[in-house]
PAMI-218712 format. One line per field, with one value per residue: x, y, z of N, C-alpha, C in turn. Coordinates in steps of 0.001 Angstrom, whole numbers, plus 500000, padded with zeros to 6 digits. Example, Ala and Ser with C-alpha at 12.3 -4.5 7.8 and 13.67 -1.06 7.14 Angstrom:
% residues 2
npx	[513190/512850];
npy	[494310/497750];
npz	[507800/507080];
capx	[512300/513670];
capy	[495500/498940];
capz	[507800/507140];
cpx	[513200/512900];
cpy	[496700/500030];
cpz	[507800/507870];
//
This chain:
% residues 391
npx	[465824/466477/468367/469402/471769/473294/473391/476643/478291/479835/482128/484297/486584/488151/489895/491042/492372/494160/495868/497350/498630/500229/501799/503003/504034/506616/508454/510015/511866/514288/516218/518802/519036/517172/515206/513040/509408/506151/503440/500273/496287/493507/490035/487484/483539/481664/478749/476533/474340/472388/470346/468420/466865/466158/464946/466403/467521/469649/471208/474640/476818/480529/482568/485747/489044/492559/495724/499375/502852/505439/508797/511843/515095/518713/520892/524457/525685/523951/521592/518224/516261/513569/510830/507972/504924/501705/498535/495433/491766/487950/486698/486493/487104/489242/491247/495041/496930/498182/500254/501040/501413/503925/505611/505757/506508/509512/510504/509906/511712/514440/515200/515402/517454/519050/519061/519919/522801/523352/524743/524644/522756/523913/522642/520263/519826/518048/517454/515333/512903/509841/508266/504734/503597/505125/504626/501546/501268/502384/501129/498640/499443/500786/498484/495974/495359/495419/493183/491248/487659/486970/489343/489640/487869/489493/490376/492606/494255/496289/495690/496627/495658/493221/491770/492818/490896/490487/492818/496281/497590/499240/501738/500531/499580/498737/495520/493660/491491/489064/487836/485261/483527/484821/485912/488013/491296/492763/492135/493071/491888/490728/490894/489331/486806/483308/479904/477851/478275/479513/477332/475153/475330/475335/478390/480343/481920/484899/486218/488949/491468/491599/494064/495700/494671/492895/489840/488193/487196/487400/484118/482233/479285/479760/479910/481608/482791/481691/480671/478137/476615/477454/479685/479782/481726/481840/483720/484255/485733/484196/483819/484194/483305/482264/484046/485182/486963/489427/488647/489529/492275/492799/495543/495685/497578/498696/501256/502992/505190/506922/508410/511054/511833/511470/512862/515683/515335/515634/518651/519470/518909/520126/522588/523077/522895/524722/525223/526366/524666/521184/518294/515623/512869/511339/509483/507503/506172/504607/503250/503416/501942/502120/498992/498654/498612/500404/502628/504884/504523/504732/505756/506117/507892/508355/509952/510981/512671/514911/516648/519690/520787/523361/524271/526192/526496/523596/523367/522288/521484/521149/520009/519914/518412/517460/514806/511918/511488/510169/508205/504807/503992/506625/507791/505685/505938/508147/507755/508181/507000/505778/505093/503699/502615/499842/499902/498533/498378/496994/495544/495547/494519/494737/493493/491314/488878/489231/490532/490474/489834/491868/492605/495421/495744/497886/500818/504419/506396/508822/510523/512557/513720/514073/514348/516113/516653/518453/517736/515864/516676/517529/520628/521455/522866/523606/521964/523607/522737/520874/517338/515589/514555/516253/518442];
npy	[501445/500310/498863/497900/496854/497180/493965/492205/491375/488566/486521/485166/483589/481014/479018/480020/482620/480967/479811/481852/483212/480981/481263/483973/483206/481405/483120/483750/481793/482439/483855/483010/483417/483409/482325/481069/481455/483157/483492/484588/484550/485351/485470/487013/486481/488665/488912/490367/490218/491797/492020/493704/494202/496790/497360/497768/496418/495365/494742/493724/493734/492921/492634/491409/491324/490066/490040/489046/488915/487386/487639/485757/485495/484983/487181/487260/486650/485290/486148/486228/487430/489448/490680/492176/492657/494004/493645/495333/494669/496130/495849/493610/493801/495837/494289/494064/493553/490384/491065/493576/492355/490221/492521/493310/490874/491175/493101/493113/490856/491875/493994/492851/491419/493406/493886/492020/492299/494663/496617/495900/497699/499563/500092/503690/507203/510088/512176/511418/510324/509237/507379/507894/504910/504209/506120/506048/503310/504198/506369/504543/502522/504280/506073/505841/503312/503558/505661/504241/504028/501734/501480/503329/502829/500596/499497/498303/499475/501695/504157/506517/509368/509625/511968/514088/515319/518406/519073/520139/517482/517060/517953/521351/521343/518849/517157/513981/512077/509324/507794/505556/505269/506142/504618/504698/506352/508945/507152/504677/501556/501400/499631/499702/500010/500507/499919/499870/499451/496543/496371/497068/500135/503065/503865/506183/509694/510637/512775/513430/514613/517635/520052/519707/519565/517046/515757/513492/510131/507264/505313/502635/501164/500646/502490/506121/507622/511206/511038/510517/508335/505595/506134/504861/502898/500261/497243/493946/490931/487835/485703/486967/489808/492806/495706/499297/500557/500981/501892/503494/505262/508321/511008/514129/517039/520784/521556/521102/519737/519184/515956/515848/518464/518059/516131/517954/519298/517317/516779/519365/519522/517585/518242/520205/518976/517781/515042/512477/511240/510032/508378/506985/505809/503430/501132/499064/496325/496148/496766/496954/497480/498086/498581/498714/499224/497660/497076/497856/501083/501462/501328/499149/499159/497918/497778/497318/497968/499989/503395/504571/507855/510448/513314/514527/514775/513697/511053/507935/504994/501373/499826/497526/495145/496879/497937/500007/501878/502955/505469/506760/509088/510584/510703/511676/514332/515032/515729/517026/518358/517634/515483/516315/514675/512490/508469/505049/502626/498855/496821/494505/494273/493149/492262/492856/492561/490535/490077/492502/494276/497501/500430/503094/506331/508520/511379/511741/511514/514154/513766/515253/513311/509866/506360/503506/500085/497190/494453/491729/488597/485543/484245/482760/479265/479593/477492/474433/472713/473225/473561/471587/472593/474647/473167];
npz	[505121/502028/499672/496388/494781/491408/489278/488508/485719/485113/482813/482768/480814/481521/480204/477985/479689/481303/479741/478421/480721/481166/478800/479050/481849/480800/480236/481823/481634/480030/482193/484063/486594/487881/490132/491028/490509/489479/487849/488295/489058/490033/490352/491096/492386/494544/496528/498157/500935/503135/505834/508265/511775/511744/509288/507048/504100/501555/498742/497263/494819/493717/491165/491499/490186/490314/488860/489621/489222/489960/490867/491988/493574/494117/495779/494838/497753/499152/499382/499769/497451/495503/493392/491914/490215/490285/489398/489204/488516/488398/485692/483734/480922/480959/481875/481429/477949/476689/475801/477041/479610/479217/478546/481504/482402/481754/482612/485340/486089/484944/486155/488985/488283/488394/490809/492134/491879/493192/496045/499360/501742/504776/507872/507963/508542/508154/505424/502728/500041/498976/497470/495804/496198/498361/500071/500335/501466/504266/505182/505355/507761/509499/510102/508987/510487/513201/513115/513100/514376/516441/517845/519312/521619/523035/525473/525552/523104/521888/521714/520082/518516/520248/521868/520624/518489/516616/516638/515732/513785/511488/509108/507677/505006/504337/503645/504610/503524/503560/500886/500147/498324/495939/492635/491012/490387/488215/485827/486782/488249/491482/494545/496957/496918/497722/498396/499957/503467/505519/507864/507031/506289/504210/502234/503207/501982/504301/505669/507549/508197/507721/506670/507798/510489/512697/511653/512120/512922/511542/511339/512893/513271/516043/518368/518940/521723/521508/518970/516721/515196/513003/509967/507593/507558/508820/508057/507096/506701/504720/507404/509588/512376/511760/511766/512651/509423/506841/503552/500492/501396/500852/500243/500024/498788/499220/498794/496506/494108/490925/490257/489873/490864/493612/494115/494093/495765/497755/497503/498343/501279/501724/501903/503417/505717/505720/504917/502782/501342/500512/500126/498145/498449/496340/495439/496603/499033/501310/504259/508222/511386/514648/517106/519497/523036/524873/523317/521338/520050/516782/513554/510238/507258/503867/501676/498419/496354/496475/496349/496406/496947/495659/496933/496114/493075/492835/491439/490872/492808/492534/495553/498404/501447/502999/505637/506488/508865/512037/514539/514763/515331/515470/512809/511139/511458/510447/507361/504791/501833/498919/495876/492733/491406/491275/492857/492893/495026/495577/498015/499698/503620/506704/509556/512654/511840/509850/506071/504137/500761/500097/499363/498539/497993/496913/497013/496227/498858/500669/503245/506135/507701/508264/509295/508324/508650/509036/506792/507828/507137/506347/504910/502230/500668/497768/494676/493487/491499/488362/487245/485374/483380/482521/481739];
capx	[466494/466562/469312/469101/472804/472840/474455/477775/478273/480566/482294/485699/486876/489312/490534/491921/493537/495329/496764/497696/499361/501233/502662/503695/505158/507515/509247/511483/512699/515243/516745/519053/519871/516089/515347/511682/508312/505183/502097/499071/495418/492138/489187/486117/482557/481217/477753/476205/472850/472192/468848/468417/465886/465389/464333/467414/467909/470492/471715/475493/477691/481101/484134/487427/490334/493757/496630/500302/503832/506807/509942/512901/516482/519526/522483/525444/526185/523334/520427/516796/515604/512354/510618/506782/504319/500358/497383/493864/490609/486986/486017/487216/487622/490275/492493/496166/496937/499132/501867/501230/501834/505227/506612/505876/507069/509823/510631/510291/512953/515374/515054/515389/518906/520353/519006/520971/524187/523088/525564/523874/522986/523733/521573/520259/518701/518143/516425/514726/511772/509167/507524/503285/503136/505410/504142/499931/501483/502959/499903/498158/500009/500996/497832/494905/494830/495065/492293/489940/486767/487089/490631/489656/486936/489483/491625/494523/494858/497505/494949/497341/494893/491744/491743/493272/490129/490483/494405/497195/498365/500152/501771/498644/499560/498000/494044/493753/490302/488409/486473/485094/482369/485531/485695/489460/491655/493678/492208/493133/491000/491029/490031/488778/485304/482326/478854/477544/479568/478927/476462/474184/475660/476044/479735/480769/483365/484727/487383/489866/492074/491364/494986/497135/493730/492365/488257/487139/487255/486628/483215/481088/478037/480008/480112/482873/482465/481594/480326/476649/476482/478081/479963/479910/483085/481958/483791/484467/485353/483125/483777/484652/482650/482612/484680/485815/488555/489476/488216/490049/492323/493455/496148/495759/498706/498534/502628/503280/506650/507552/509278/512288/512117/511595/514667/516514/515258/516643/520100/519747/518428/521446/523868/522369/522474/526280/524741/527065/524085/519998/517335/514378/512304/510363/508805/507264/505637/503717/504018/502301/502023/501587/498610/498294/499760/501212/503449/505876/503737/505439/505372/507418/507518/509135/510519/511581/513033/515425/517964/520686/520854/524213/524152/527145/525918/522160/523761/521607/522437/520290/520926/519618/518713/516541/512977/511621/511033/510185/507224/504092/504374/507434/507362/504473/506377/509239/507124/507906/506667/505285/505400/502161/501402/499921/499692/497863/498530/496097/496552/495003/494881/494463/493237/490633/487540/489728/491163/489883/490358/491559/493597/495793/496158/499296/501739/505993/506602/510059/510900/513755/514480/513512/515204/516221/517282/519308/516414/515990/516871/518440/521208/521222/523526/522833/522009/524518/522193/520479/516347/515411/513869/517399/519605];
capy	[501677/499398/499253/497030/497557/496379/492752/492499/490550/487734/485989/485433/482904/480237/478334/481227/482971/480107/479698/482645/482966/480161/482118/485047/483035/480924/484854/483547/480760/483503/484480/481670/483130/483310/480490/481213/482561/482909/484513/483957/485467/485278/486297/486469/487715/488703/489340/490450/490358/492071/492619/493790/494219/498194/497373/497584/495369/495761/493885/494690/492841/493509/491680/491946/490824/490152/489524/489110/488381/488197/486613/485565/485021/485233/487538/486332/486575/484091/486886/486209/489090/489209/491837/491640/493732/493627/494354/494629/495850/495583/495199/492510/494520/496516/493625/494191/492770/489678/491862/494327/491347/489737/493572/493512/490357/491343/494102/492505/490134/492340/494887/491600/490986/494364/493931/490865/493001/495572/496526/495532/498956/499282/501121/504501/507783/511238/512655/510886/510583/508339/507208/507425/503700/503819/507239/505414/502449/505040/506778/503816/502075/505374/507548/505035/502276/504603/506349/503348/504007/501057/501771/504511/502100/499817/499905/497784/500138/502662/505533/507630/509990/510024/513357/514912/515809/519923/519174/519839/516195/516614/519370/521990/521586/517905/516683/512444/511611/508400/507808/504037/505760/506694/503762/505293/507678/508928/506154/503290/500977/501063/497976/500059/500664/499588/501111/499411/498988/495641/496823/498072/501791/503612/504480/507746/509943/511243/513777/512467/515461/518735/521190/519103/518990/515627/515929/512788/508984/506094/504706/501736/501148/501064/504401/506603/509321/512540/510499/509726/507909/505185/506580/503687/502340/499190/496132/492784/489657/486938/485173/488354/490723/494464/496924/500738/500049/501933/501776/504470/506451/509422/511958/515637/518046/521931/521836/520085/520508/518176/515301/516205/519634/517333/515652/518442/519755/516083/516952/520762/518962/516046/519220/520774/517897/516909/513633/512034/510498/509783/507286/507618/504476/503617/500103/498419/495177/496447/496917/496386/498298/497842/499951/498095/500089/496991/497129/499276/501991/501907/500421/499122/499110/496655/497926/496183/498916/501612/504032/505550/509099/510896/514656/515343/514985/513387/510373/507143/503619/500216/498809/496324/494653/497529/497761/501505/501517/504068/505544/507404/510670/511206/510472/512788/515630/515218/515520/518817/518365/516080/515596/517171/513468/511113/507401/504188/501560/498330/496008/493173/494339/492096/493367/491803/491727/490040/490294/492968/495115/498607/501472/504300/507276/509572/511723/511551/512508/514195/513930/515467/512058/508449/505461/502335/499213/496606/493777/490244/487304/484366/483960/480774/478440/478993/476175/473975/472001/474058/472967/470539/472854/475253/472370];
capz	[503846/500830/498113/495186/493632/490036/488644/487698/484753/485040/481856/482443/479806/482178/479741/477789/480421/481786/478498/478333/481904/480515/477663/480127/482732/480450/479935/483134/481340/479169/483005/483953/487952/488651/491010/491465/489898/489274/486966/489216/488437/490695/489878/492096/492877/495703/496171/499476/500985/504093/506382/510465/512363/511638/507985/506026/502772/501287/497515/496326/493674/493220/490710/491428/489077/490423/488633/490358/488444/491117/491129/493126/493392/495847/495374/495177/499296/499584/500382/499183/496629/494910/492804/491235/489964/490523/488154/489927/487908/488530/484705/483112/479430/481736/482458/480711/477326/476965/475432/478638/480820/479437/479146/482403/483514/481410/483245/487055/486109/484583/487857/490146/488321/488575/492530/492839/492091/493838/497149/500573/502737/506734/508704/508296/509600/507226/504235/501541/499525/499456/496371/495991/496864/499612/501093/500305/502678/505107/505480/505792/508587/510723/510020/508670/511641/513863/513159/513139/515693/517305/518309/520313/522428/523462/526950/525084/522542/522177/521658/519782/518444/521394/522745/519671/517301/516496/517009/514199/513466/510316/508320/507280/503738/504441/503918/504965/503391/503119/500418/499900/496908/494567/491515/489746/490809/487239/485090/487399/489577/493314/494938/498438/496711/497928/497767/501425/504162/506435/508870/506030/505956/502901/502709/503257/502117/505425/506388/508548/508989/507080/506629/509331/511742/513170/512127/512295/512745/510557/512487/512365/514759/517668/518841/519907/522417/521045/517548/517508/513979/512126/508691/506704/507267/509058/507542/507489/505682/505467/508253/510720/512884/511082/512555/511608/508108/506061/502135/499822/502089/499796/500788/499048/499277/498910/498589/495576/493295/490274/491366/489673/491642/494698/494424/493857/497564/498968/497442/499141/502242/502276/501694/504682/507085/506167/504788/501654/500548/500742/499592/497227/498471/495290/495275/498071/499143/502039/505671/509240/512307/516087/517744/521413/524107/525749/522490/520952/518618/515779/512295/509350/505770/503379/500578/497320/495198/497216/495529/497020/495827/496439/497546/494994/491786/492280/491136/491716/492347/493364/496831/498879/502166/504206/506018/506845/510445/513022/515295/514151/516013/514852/511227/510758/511905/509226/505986/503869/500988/498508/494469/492193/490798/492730/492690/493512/495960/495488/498317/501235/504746/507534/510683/513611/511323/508525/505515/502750/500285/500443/498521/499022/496601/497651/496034/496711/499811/501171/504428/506636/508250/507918/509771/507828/509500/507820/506559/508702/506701/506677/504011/502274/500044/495944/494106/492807/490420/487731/487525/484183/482133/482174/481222];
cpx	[466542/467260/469701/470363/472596/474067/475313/478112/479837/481392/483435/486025/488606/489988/491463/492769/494601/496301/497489/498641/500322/502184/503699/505044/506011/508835/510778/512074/514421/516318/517039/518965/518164/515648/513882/510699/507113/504338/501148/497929/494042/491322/487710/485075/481933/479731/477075/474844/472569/470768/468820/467054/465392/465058/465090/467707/468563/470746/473006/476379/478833/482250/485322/488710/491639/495025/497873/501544/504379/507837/510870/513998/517121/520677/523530/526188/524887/521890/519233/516404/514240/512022/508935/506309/502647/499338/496442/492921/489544/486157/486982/487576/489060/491586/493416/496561/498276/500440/502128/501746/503029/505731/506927/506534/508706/511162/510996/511734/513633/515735/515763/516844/519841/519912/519784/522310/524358/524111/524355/524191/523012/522788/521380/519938/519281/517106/516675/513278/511004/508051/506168/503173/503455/504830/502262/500724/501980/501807/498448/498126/499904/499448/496204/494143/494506/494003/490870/488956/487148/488435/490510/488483/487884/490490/492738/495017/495536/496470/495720/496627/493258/491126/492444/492248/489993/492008/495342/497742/499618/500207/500604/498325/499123/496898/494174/491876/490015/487643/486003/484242/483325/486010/487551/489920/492669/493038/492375/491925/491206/490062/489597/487077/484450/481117/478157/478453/479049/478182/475394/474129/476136/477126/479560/482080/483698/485941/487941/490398/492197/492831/495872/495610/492805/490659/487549/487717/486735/485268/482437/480144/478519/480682/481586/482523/482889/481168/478935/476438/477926/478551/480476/481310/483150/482654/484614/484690/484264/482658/484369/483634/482963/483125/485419/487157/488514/489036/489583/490867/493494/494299/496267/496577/498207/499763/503109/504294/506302/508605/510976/513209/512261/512890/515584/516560/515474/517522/520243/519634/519833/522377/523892/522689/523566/526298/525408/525805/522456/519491/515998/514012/511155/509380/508731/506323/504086/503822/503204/502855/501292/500518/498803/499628/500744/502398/503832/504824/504850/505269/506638/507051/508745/509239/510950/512860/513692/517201/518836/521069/522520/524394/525161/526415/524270/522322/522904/521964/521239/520994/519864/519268/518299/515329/513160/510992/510799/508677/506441/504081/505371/507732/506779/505232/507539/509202/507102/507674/506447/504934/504080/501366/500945/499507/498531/498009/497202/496685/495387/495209/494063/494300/492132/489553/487888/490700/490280/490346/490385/492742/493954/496329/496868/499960/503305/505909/508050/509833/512559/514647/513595/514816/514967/516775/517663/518111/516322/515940/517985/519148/521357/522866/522778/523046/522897/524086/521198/518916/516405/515777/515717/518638/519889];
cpy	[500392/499696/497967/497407/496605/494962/493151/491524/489344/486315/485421/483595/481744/479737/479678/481649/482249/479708/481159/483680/482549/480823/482996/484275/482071/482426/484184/482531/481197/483969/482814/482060/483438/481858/480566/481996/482254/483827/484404/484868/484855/486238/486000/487334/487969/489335/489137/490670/491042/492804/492732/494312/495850/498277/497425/496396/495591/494193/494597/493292/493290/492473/492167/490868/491235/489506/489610/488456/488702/486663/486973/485157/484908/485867/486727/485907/485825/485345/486454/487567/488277/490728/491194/493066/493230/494257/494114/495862/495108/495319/494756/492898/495447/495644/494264/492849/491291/490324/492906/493514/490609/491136/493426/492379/490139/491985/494067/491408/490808/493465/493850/491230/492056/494463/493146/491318/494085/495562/496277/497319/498590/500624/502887/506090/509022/511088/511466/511221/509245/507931/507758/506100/503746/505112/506494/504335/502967/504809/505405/503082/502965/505950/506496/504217/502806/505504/506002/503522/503434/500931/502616/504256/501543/499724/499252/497974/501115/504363/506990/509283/510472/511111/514134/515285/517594/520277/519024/518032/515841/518191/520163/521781/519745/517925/515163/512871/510473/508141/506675/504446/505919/504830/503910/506408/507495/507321/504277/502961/501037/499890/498239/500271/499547/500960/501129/499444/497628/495379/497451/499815/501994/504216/505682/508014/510902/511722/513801/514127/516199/519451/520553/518916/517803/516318/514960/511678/508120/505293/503708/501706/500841/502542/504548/507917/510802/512233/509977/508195/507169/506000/505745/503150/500760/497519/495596/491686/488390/486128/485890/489030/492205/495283/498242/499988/500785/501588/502075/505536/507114/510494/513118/516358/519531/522329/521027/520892/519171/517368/515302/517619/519186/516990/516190/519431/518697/516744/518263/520125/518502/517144/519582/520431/517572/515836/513620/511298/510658/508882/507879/505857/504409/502899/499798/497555/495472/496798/496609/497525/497572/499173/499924/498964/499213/496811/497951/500070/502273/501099/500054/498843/498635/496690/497134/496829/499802/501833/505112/506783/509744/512247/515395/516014/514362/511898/508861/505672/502432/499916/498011/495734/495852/497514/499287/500838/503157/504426/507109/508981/511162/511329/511597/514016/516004/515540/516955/519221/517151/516744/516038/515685/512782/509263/506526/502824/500507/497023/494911/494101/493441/493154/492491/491781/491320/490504/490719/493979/496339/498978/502778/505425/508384/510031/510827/512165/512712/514659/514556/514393/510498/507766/503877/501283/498135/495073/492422/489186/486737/484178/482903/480714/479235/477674/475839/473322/472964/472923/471893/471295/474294/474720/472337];
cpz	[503037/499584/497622/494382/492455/489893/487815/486749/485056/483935/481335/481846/480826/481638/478706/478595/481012/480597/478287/479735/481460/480157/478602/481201/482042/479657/480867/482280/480841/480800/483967/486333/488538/488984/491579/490997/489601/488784/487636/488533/489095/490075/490822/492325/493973/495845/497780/499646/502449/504875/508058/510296/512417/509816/507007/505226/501817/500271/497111/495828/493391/492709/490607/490306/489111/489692/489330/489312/489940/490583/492243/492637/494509/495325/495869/496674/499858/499706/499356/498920/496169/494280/492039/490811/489883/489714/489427/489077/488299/487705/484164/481537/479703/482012/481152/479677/477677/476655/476374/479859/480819/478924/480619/483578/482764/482465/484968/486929/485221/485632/488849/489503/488921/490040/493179/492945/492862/495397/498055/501473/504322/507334/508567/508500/509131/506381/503378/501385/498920/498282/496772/496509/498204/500667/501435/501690/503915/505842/505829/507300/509552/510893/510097/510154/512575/514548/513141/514188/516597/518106/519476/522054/523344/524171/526210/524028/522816/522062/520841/519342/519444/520931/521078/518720/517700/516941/516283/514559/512922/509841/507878/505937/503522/504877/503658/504693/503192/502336/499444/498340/495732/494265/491038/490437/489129/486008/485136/488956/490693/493617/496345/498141/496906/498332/499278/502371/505137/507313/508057/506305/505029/503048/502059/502779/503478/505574/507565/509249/507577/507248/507858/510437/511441/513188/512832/512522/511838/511518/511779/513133/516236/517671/519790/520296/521757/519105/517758/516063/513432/510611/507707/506803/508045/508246/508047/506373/505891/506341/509691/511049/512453/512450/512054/510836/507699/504973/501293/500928/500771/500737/499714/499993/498582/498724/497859/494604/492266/491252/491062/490790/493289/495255/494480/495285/498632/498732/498666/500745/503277/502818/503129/505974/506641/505406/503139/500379/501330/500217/498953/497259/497282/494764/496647/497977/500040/503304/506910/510296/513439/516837/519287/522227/525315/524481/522107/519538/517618/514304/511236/507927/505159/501857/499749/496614/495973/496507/496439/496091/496305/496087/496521/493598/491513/491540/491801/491868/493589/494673/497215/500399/503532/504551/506457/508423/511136/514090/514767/514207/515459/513381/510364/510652/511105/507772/505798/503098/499807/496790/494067/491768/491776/492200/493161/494139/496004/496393/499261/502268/505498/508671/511295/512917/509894/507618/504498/502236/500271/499366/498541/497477/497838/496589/497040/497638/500231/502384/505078/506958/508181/508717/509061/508291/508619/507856/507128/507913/506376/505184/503647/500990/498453/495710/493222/490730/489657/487488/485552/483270/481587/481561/479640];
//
């Protein structure tokens, strides 16, 4: 095989944008209790060449364009907050204007104050609902890694899935597809696309688990019993050995409500279960998971953004100071439905053949139960002395 992908044009104007960064990130200056921040903005191309010994030559080009705003603070009981928001496109006429970028960093620091007042939550275990981002990082973590080939090769993995292909997994009114070939889901970029995969296989889109059943695995050229064929999903960063990743993992629902109608089946839910109150996790950072079977299977997710809903009146209110925690098996088995829109998650994963890019498209999902644990850090001192430029 031989594929010749086409050049990507490259033109990005440095001295401009850093001026224009500038502009944006002097927004924080107006917010006296932020004690930390930053506009950041990479831009890079990558351009791959690949040839083996069964005749494959392989040319692909692809530019990515990240921007990042986040800030920081500390509520007043000393705790470290933060809040950001992330741009990523792969044409550069796509990036967000400068007046899109101080709304937006506008917007992260005026969130990040009313978080600092925000009450601190204690631990705990019931219904909520689960944004698109945070359900895309769910599904990632519990469902994605999981399902990597090489996972299923290797004695000091947890094997959670093996033996399970033609075996309900997940609710039926769930399809888990991969598909590295999709460019946009809704108008926005995903940063999982790629046209090759690292082993010179054309990526596939591949069907994970059809109606709640387990079809398939993510595979690269190491084989997994009862798989004869790589499905393009080999990758790697540039200094890593390719191994099954994921690209694009997409979640399609066949039980979809408005998310207003959603929420209004937490409240019935909370009522149900006794529970004074629920959560509607809605921002998130990211999360990680354990697969190895000499470790605990389970994963966690690291919320930014979580609202306490309360079962009376639907009534919502910021809090503070939780991580989503729990174990994959069970998780799965709590999901009853999920919102009609869906989102996009654009993020890094790290994993044994590196660090690259991938992206999750999900709707809202509501669950019966979720377990929240109260968040690990170290409370500090505020600062006495205020920095120069605030004086």
């Amino acid at each position: 095989m031989v594929y010749i992908g086409k050049e990507k044009p490259y033109t990005l104007d440095r001295d401009a944008w850093k001026e224009k960064l500038k502009r944006v990130s002097r927004i924080f200056r107006n917010y006296e209790d932020i004690i930390d921040s930053e506009v950041r903005m990479s831009a890079e191309q990558e351009t791959r060449f690949f040839i083996n010994s069964e005749g494959t030559k392989t040319f692909t080009q692809n530019t990515y364009y990240y921007i990042r705003i986040r800030t920081s603070a500390l509520s007043d009981d000393g705790m470290p907050l933060s809040n950001f928001k992330n741009f990523f496109e792969i044409h550069e006429e796509n990036l967000p204007s400068e007046k899109d970028l101080i709304n937006s960093a506008k917007e992260v620091a005026e969130k990040l104050l009313e978080l600092r007042k925000s009450p601190e939550m204690e631990p705990y275990t019931g219904p909520a609902i689960l944004s698109p981002e945070a359900a895309g990082v769910l599904f990632h973590e519990v469902i994605g890694h999981r399902l990597e080939g090489d996972r299923q090769r290797n004695p000091m993995e947890g094997m959670t899935f093996k033996n399970k292909i033609g075996e309900k997994i997940l609710p039926e009114f769930l399809t888990v597809i991969d598909e590295p070939t999709l460019k946009e889901e809704n108008g926005k970029s995903i940063s999982g696309y790629y046209e090759i995969d690292d082993e010179g296989v054309p990526a596939q889109k591949v069907i994970l688990v059809e109606n709640g059943i387990l079809k398939n695995f993510l595979l690269s050229r190491r084989m997994v019993k009862g798989f004869k064929n790589s499905n393009g999903h080999g990758r790697a960063d540039e200094n890593s050995k390719p191994m099954a990743r994921m690209g694009n993992l997409i979640i399609r629902s066949s039980k979809r409500y408005p998310l207003k109608e959603l929420e209004a089946q937490l409240l019935v839910l909370l009522k149900e279960k006794g529970k004074e109150f629920g959560f509607i996790i809605d921002h998130v950072e990211g999360g990680e998971t354990n697969t190895s079977r000499y470790g605990f299977q389970a994963f966690k997710g690291t919320p930014v953004l979580v609202y306490k809903i309360y079962a009376k009146d639907g009534k919502k209110e910021l809090v503070r100071g939780v991580d989503i925690v729990g174990t994959p098996l069970a998780i799965l088995d709590k999901i009853i439905a999920t919102s009609d829109e869906y989102g996009v998650f654009n993020g890094i994963c790290g994993a044994e053949s590196g660090f690259i890019p991938v992206s999750t498209v999900a709707p809202a999902i509501l669950v019966s139960e979720i377990e929240l644990q109260k968040k690990s850090v170290e409370k500090k001192r505020n600062f006495i002395l205020k920095p120069e430029w605030k004086k």
